[in-house]
C-alpha positions as CSV (number, residue, x, y, z in Angstrom):
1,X,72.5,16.7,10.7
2,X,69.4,16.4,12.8
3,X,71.9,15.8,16.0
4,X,74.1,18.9,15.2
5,X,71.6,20.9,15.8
6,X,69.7,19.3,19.4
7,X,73.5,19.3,20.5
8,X,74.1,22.7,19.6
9,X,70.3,24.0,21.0
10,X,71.2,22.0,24.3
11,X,75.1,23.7,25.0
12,X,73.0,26.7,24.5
13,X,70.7,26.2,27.4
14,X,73.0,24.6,29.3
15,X,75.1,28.2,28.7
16,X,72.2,30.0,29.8
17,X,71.7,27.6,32.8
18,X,74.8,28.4,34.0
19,X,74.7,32.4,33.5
20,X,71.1,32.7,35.5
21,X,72.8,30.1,38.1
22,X,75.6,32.4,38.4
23,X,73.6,35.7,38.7
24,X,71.3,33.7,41.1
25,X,74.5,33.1,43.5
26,X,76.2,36.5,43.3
27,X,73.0,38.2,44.1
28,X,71.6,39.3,40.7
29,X,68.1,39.3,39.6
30,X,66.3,35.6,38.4
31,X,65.6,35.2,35.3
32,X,62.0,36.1,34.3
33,X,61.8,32.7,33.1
34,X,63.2,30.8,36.4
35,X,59.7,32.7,38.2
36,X,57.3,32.8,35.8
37,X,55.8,29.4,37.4
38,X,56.6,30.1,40.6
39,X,53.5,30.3,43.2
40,X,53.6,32.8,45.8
41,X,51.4,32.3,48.9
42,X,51.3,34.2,52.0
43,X,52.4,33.4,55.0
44,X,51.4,35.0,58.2
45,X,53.9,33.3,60.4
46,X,54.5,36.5,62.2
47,X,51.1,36.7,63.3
48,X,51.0,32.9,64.0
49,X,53.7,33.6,66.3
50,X,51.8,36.4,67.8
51,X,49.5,34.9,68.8
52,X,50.9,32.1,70.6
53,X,53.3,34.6,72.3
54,X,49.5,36.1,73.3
55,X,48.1,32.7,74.5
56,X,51.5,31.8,76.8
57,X,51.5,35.6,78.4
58,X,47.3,35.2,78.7
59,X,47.7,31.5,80.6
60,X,50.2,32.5,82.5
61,X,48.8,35.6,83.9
62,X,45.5,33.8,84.7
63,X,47.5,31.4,86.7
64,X,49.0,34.1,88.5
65,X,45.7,36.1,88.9
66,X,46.8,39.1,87.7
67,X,44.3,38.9,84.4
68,X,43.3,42.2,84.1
């Protein structure tokens, strides 16, 4: 009896697997529960890049002499 039930409680997450997995891929909204662990950081790779667009264009104008 015991197994009846864990096999019925796992085709029913495996169901539910399968709907957020499909919503995922067609561009609906995650599950609360798929993101409720999920860390967000930030990121500042546009500045990163930036600024190493900043250093390049600095070096090279100094090796032109035209720093202003």
């Amino acid at each position: 009896m015991g197994g009846g039930a864990s096999e019925f409680r796992g085709q029913k997450r495996q169901g539910r697997e399968q709907l957020e997995a499909w919503a995922r891929s067609h561009g609906g909204p995650a599950a609360e529960s798929a993101t409720a662990d999920v860390k967000k950081r930030d990121t500042h790779r546009f500045e990163q890049w930036l600024e190493g667009q900043l250093q390049v264009n600095r070096e090279t104008l100094a090796q032109q002499n035209r720093f202003p």
